[in-house]
PQR file with spaces between the fields and no chain letter, atoms N, CA, C, O and H, PARSE charges and radii, in Angstrom:
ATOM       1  N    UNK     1      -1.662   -0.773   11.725 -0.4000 1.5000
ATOM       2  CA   UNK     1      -0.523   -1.653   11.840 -0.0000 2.0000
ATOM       3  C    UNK     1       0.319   -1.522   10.569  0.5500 1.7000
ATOM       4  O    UNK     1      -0.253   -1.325    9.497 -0.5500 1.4000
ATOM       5  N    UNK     2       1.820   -1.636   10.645 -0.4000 1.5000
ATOM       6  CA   UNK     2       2.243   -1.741    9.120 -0.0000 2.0000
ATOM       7  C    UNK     2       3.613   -3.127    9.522  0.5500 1.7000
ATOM       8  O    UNK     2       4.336   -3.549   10.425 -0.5500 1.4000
ATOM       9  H    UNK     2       2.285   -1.796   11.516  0.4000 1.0000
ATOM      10  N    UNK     3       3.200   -3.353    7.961 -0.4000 1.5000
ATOM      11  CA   UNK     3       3.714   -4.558    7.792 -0.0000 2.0000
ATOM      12  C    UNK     3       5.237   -4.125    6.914  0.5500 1.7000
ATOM      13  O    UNK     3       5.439   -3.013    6.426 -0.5500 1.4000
ATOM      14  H    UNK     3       2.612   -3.010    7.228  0.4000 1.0000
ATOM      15  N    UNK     4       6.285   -5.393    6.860 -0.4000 1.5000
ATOM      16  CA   UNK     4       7.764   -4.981    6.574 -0.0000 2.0000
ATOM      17  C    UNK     4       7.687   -5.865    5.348  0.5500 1.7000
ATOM      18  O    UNK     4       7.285   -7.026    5.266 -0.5500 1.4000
ATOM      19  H    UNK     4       6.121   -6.296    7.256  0.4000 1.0000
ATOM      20  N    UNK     5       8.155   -5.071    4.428 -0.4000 1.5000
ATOM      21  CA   UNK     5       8.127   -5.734    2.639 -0.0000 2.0000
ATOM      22  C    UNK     5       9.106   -5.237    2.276  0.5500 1.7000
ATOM      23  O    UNK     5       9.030   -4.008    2.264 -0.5500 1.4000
ATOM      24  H    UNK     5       8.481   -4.128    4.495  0.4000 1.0000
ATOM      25  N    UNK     6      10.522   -5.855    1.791 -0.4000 1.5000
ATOM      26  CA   UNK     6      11.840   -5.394    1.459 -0.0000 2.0000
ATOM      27  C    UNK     6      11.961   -4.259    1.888  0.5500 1.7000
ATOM      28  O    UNK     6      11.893   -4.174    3.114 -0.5500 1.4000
ATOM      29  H    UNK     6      10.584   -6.853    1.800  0.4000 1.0000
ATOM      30  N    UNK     7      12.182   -2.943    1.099 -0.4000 1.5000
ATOM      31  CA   UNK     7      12.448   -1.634    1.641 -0.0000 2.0000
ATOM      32  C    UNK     7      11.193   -1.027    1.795  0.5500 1.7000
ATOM      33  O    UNK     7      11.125    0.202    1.802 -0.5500 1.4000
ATOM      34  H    UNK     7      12.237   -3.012    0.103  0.4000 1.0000
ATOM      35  N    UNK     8       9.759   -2.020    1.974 -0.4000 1.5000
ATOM      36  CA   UNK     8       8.956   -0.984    2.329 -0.0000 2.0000
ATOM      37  C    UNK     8       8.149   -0.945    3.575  0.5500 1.7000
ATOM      38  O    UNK     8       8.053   -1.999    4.204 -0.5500 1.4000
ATOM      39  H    UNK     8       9.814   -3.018    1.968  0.4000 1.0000
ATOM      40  N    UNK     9       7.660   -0.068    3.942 -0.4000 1.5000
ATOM      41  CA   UNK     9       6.164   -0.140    4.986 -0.0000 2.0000
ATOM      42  C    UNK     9       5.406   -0.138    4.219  0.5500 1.7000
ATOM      43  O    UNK     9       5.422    0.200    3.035 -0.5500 1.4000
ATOM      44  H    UNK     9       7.738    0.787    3.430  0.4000 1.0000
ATOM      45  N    UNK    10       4.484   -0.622    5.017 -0.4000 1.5000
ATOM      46  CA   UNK    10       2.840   -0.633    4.256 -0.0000 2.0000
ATOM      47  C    UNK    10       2.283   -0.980    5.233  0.5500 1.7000
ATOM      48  O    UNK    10       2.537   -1.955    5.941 -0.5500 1.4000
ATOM      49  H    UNK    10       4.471   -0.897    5.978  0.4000 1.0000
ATOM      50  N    UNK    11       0.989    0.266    5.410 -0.4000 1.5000
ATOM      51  CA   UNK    11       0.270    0.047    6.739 -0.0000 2.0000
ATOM      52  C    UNK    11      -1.166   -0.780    6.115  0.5500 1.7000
ATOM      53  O    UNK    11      -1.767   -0.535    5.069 -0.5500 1.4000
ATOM      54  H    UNK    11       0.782    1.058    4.835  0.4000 1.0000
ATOM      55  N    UNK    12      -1.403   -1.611    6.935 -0.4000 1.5000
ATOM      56  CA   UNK    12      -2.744   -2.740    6.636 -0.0000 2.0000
ATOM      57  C    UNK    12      -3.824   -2.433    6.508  0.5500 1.7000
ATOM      58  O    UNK    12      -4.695   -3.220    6.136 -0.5500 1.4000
ATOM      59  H    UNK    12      -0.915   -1.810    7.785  0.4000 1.0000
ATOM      60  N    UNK    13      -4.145   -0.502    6.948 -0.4000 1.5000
ATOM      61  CA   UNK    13      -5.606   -0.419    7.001 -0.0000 2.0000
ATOM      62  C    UNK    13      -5.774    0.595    5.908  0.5500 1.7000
ATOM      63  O    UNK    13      -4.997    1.528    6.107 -0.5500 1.4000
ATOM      64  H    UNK    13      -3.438    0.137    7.251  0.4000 1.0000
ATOM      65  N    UNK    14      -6.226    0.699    5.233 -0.4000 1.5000
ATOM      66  CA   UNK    14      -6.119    1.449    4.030 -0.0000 2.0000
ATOM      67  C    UNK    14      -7.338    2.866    4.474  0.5500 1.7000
ATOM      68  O    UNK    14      -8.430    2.919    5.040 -0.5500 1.4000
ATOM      69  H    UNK    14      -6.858   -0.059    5.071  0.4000 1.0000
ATOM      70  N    UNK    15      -6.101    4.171    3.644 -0.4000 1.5000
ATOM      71  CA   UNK    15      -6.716    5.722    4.079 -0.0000 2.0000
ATOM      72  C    UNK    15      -7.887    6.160    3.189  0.5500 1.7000
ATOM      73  O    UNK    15      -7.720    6.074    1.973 -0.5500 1.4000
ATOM      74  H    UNK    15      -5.214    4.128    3.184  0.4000 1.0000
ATOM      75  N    UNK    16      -9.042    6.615    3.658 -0.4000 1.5000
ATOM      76  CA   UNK    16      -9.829    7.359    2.662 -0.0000 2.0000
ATOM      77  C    UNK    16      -9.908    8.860    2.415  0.5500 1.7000
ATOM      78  O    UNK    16     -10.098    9.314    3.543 -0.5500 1.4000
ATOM      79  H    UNK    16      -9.179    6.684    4.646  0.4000 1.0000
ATOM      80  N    UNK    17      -9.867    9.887    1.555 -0.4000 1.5000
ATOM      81  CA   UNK    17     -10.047   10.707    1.266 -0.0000 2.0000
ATOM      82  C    UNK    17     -10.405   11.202    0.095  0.5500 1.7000
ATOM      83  O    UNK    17     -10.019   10.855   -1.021 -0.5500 1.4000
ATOM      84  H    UNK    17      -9.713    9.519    0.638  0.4000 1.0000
ATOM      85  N    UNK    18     -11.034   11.892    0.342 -0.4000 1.5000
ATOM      86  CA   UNK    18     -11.775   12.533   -0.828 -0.0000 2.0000
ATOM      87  C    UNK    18     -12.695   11.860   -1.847  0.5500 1.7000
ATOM      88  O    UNK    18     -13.149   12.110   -2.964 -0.5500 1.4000
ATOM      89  H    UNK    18     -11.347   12.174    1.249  0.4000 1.0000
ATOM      90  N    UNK    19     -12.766   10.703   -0.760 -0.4000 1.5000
ATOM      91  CA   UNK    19     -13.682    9.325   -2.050 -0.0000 2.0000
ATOM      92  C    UNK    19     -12.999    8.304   -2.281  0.5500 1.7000
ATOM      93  O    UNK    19     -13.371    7.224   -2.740 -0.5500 1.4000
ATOM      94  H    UNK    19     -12.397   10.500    0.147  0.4000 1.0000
ATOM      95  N    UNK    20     -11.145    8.912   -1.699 -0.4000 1.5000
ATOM      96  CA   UNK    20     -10.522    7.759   -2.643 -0.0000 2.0000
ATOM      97  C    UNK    20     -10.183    6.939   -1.279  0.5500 1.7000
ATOM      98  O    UNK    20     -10.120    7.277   -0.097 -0.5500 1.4000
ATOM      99  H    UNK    20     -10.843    9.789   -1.325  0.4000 1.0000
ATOM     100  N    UNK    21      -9.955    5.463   -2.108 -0.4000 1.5000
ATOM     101  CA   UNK    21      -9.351    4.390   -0.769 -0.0000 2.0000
ATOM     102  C    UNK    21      -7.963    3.997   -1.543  0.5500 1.7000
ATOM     103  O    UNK    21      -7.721    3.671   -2.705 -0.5500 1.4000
ATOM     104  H    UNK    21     -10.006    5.189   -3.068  0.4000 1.0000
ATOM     105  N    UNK    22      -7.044    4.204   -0.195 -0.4000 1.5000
ATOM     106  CA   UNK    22      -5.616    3.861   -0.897 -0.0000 2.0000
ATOM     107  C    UNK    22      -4.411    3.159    0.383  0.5500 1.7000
ATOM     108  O    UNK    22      -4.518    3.373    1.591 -0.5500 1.4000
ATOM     109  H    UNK    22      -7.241    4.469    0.749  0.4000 1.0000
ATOM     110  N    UNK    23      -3.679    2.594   -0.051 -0.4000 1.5000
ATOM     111  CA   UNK    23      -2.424    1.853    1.193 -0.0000 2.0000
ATOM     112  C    UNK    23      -1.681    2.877    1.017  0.5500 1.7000
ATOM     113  O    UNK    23      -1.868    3.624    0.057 -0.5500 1.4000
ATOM     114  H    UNK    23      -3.592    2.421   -1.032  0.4000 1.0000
ATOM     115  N    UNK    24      -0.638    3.099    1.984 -0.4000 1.5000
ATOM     116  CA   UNK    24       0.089    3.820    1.876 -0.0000 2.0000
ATOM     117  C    UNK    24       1.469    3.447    2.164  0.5500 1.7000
ATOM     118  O    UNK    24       1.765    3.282    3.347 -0.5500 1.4000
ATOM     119  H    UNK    24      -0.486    2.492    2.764  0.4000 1.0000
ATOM     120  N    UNK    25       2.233    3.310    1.394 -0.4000 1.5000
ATOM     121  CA   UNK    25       3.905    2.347    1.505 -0.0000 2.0000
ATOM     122  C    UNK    25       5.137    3.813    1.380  0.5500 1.7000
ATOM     123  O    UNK    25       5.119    4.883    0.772 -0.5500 1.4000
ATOM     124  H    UNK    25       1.992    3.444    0.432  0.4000 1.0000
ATOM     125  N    UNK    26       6.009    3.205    2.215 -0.4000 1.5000
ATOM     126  CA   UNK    26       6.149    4.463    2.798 -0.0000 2.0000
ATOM     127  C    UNK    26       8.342    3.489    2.547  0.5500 1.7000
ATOM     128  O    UNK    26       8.749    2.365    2.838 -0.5500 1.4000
ATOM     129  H    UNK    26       6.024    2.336    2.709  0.4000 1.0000
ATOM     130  N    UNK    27       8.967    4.561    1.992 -0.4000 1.5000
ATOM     131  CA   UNK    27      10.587    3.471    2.500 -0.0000 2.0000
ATOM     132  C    UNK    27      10.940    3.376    2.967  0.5500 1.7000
ATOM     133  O    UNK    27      11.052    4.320    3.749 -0.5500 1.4000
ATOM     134  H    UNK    27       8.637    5.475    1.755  0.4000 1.0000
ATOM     135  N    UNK    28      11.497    2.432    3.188 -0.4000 1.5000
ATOM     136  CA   UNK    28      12.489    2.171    4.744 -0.0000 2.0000
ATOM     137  C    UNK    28      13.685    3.428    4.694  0.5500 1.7000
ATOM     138  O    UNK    28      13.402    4.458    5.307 -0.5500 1.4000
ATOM     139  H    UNK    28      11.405    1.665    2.553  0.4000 1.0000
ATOM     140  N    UNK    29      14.717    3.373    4.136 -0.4000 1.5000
ATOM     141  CA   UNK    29      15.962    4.358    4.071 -0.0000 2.0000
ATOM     142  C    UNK    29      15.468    5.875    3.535  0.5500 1.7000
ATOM     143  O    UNK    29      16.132    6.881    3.787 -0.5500 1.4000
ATOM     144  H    UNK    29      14.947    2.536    3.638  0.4000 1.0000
ATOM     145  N    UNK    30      14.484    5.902    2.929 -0.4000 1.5000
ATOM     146  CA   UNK    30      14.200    7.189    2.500 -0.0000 2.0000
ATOM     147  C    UNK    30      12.384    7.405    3.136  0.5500 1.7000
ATOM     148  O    UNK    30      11.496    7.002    2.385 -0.5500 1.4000
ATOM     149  H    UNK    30      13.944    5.085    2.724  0.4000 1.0000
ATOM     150  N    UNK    31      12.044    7.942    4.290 -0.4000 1.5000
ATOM     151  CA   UNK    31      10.604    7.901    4.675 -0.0000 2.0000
ATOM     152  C    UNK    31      10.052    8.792    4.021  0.5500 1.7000
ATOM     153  O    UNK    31       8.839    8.599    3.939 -0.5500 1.4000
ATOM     154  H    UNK    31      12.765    8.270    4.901  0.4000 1.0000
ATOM     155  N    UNK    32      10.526   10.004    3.338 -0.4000 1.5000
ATOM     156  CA   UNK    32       9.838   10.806    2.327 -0.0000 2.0000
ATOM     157  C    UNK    32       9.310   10.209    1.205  0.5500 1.7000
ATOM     158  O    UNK    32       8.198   10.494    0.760 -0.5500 1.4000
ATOM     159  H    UNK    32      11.512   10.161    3.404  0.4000 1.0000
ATOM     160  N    UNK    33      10.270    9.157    0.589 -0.4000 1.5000
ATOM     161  CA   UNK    33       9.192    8.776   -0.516 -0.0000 2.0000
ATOM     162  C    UNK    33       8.195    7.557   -0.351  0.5500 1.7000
ATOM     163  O    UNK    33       8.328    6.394    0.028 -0.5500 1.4000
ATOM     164  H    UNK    33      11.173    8.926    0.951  0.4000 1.0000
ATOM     165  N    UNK    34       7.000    8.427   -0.860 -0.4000 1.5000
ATOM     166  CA   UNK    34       5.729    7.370   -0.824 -0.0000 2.0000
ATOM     167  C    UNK    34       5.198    6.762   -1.839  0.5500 1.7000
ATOM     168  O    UNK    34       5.297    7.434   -2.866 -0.5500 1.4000
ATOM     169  H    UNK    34       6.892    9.372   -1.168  0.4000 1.0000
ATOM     170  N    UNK    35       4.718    5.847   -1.961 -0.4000 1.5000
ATOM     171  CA   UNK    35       4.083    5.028   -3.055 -0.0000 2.0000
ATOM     172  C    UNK    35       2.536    4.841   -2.499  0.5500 1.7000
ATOM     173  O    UNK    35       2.176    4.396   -1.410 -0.5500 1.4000
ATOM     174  H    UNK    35       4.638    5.301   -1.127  0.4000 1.0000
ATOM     175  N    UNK    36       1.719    5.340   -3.633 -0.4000 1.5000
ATOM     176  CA   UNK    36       0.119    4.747   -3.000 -0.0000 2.0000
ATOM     177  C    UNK    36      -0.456    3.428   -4.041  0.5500 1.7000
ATOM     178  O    UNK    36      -0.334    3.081   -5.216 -0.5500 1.4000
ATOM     179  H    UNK    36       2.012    5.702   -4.518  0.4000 1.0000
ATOM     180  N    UNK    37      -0.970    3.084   -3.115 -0.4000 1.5000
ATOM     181  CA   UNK    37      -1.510    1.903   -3.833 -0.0000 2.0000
ATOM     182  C    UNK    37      -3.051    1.934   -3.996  0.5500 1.7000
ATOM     183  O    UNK    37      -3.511    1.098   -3.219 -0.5500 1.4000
ATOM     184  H    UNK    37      -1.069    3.366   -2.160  0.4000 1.0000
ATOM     185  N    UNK    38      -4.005    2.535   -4.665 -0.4000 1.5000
ATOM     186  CA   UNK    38      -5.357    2.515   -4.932 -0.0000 2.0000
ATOM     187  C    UNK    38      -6.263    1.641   -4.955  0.5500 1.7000
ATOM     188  O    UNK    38      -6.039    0.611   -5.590 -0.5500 1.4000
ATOM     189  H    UNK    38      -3.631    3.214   -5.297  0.4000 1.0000
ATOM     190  N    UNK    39      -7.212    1.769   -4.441 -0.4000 1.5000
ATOM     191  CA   UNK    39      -8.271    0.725   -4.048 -0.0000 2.0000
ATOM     192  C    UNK    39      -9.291    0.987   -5.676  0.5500 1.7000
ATOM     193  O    UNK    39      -9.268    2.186   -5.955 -0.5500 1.4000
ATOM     194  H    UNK    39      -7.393    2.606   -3.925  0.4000 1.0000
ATOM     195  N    UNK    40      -9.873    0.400   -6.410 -0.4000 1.5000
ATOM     196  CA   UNK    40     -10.567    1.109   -7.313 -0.0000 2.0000
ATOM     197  C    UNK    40     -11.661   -0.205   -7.619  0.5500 1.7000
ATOM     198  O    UNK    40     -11.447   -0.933   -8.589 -0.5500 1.4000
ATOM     199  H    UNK    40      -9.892   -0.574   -6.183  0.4000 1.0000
ATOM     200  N    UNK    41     -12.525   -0.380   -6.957 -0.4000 1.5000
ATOM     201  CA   UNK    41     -13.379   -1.042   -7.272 -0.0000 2.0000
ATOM     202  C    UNK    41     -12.866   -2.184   -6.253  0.5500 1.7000
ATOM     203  O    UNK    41     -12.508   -1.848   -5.124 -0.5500 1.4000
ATOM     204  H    UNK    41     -12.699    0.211   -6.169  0.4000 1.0000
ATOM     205  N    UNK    42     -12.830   -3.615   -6.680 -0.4000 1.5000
ATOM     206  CA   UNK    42     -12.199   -4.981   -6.407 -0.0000 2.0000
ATOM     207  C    UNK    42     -10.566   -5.111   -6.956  0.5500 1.7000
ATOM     208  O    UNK    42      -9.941   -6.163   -6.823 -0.5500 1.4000
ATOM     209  H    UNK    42     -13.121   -3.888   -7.597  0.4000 1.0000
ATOM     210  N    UNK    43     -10.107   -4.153   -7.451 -0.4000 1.5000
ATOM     211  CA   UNK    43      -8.655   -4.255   -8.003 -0.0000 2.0000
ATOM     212  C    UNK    43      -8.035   -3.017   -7.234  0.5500 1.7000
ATOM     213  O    UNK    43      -8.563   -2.128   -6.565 -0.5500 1.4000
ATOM     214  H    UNK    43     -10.615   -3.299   -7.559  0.4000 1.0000
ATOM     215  N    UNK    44      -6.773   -3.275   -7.561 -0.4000 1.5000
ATOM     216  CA   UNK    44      -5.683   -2.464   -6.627 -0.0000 2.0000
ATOM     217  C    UNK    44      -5.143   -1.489   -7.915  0.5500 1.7000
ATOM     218  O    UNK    44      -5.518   -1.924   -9.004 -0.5500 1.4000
ATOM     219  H    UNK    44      -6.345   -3.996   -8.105  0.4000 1.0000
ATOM     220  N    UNK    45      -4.499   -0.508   -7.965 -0.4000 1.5000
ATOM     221  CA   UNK    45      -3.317   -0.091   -8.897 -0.0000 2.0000
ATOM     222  C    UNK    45      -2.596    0.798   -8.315  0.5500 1.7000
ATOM     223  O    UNK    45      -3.098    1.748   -7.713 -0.5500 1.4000
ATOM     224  H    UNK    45      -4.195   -0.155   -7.080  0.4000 1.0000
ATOM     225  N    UNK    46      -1.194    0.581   -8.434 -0.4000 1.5000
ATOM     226  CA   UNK    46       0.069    1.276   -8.032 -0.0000 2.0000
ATOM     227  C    UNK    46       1.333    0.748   -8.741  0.5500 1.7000
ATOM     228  O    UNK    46       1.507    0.622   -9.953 -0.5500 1.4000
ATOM     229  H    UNK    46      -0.787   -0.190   -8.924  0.4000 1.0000
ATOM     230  N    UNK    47       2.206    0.458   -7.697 -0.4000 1.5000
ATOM     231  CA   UNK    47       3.602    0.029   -8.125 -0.0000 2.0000
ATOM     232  C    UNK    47       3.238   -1.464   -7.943  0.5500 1.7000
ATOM     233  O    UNK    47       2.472   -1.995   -7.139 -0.5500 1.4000
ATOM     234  H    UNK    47       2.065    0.561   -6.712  0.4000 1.0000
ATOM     235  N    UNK    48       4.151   -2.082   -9.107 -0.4000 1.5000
ATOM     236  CA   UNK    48       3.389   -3.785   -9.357 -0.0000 2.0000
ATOM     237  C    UNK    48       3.778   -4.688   -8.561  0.5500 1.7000
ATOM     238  O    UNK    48       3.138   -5.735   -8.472 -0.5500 1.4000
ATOM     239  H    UNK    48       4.773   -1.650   -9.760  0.4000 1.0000
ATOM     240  N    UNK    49       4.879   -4.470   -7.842 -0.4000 1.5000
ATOM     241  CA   UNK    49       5.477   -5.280   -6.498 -0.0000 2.0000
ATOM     242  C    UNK    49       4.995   -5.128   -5.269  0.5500 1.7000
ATOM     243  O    UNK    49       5.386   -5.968   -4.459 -0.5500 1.4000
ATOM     244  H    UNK    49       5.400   -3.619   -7.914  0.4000 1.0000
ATOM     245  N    UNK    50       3.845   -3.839   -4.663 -0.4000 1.5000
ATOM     246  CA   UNK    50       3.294   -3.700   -3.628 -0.0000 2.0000
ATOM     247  C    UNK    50       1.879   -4.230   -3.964  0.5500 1.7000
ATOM     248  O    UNK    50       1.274   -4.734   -3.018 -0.5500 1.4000
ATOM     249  H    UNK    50       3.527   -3.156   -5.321  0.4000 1.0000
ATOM     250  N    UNK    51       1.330   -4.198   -5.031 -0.4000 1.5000
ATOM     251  CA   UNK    51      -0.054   -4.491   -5.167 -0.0000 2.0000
ATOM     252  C    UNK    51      -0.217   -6.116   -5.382  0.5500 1.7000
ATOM     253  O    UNK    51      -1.294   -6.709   -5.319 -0.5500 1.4000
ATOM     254  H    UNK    51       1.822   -3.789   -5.799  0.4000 1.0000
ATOM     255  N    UNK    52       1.059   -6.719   -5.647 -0.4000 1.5000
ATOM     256  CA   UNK    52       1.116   -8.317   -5.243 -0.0000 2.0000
ATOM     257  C    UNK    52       1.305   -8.985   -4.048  0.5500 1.7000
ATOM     258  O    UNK    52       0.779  -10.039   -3.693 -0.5500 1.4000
ATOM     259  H    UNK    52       1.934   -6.238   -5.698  0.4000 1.0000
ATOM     260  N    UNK    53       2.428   -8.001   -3.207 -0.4000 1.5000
ATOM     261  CA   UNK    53       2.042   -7.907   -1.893 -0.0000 2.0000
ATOM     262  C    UNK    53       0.913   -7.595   -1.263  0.5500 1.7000
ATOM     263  O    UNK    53       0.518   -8.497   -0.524 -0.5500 1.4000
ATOM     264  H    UNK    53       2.856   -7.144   -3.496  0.4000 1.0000
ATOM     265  N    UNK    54       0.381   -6.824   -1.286 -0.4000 1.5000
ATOM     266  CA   UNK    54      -0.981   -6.311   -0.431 -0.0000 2.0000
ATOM     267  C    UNK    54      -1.939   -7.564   -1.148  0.5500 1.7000
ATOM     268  O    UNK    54      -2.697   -8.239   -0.452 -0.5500 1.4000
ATOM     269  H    UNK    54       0.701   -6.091   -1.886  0.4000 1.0000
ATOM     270  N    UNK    55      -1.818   -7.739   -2.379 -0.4000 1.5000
ATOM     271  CA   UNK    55      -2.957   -9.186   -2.414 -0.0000 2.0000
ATOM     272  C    UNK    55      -3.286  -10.366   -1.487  0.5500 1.7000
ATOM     273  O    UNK    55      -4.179  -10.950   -0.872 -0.5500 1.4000
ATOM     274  H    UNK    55      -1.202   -7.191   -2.944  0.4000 1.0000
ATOM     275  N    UNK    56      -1.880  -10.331   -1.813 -0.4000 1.5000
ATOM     276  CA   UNK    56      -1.484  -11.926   -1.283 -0.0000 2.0000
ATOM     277  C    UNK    56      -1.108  -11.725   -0.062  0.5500 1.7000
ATOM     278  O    UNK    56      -0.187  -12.540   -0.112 -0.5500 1.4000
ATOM     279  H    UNK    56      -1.155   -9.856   -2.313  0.4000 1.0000
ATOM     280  N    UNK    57      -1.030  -11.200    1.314 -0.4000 1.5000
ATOM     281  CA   UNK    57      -0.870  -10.797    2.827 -0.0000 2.0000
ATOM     282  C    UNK    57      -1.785  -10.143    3.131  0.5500 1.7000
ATOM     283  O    UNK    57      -2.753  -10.662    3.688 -0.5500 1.4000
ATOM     284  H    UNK    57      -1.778  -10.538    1.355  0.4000 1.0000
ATOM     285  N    UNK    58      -1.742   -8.998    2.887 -0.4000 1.5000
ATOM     286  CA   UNK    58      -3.213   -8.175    3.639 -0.0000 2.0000
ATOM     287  C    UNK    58      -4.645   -8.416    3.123  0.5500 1.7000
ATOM     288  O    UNK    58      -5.492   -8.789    3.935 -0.5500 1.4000
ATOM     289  H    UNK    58      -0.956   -8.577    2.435  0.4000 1.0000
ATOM     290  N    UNK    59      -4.904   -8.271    2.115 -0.4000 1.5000
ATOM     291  CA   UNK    59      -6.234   -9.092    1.978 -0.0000 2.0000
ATOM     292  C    UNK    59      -6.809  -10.310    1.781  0.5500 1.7000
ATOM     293  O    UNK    59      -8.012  -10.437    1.554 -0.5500 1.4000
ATOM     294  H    UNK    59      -4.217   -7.968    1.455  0.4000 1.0000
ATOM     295  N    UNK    60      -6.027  -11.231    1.852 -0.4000 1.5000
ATOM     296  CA   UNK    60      -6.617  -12.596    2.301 -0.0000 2.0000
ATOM     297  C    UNK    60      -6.667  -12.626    3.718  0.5500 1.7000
ATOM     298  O    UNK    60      -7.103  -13.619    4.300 -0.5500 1.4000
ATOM     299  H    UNK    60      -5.050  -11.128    2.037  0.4000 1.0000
């Protein structure tokens, strides 16, 4: 499923590869550029406006 956050997507189920777990936010006007958001333990790290989003909506 992806959810609508100003200019972004962000799909709710987060991708694994290679070991890694990550969201994937994707722009509205430009769909080439992506932003990942990393799963790394119990904390998130990416861009600081999606990883407050994904806190506070998708994982609660």
């Amino acid at each position: 499923m992806i959810v609508n956050f100003g200019f972004w997507n962000i799909q709710t189920e987060p991708e694994v590869m290679f070991g890694k777990k990550y969201f994937i936010c994707s722009h509205k006007n430009n769909p080439t550029k992506l932003e990942l958001v990393f799963v790394k333990g119990d904390k998130l790290e990416g861009k600081k406006e999606l990883v407050e989003f994904i806190e506070k909506e998708i994982l609660e």
